[in-house]
C-alpha positions in Angstrom: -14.9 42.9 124.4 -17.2 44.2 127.5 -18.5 40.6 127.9 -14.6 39.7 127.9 -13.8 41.9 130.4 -16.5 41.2 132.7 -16.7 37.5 132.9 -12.7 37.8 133.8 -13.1 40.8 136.5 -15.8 38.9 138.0 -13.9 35.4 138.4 -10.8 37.0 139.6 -9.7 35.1 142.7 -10.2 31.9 144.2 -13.7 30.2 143.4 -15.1 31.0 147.0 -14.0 34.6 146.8 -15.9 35.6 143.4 -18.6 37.9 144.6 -22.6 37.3 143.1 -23.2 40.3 142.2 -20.1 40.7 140.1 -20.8 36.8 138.5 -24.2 38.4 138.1 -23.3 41.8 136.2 -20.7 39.0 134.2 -23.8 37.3 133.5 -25.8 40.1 132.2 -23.1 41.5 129.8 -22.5 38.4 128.3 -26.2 37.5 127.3 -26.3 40.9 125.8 -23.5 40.3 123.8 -24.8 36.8 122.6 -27.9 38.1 121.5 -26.2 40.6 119.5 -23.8 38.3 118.0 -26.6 36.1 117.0 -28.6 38.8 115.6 -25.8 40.0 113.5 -24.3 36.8 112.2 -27.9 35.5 111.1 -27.7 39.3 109.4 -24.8 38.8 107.8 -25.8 35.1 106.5 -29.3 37.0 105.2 -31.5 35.0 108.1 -30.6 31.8 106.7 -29.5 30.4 110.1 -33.0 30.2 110.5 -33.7 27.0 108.5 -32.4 23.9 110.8 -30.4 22.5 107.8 -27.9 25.2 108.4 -25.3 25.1 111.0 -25.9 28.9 112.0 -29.4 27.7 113.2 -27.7 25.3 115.7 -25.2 27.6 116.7 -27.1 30.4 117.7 -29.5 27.8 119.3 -26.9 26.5 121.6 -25.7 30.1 122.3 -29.1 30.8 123.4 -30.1 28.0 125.3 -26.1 28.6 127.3 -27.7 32.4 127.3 -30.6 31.4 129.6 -28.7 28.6 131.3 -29.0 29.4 135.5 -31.5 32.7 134.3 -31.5 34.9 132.1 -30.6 38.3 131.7 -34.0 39.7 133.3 -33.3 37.5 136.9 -30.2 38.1 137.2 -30.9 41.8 136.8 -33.5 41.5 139.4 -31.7 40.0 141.9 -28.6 42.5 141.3 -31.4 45.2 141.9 -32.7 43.9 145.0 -29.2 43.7 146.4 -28.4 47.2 145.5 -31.7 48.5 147.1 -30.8 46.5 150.5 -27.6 48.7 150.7 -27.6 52.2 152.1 -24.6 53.1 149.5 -25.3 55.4 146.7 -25.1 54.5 143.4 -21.5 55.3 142.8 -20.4 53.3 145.7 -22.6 50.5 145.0 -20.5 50.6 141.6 -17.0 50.5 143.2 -17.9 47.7 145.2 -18.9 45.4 142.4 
């Protein structure tokens, strides 16, 4: 549901109006989310997915591979981070303007 809501706050508007660092916090939530969901279904299914004769197995290997698509988490946090230190704003401003 966070992932949800992200992705849609940050492409609100017309494609040249969505902001990077709100496509980049979209970004971030929703390869957290995907690594959870993979972890849990392959949980659920008792790690099976992890054979390639199973469909989870290329499931959660597409959702990965989309997952790293363009970076990953870990550059996309960087570059959010180096944004936010080039701004004089504090932290709860910095927020607001995302």
């Amino acid at each position: 549901m966070a992932a949800r809501m992200a992705a849609e706050t940050a492409m609100t508007g017309a494609p040249l109006l969505v902001s990077l660092q709100a496509a980049a916090v979209a970004k971030m939530r929703c390869g957290e989310a995907a690594l959870a969901c993979a972890g849990i279904a392959h949980a659920v299914h008792g790690a099976i997915g992890v054979s390639a004769e199973h469909d989870l197995y290329h499931l959660t290997g597409a959702l990965h591979q989309l997952r790293l698509s363009h970076g990953g988490e870990a550059y996309w946090a960087r570059r959010l981070g180096a944004w936010a230190l080039s701004r004089p704003d504090d932290a709860a401003t910095l927020a607001r303007s995302l």
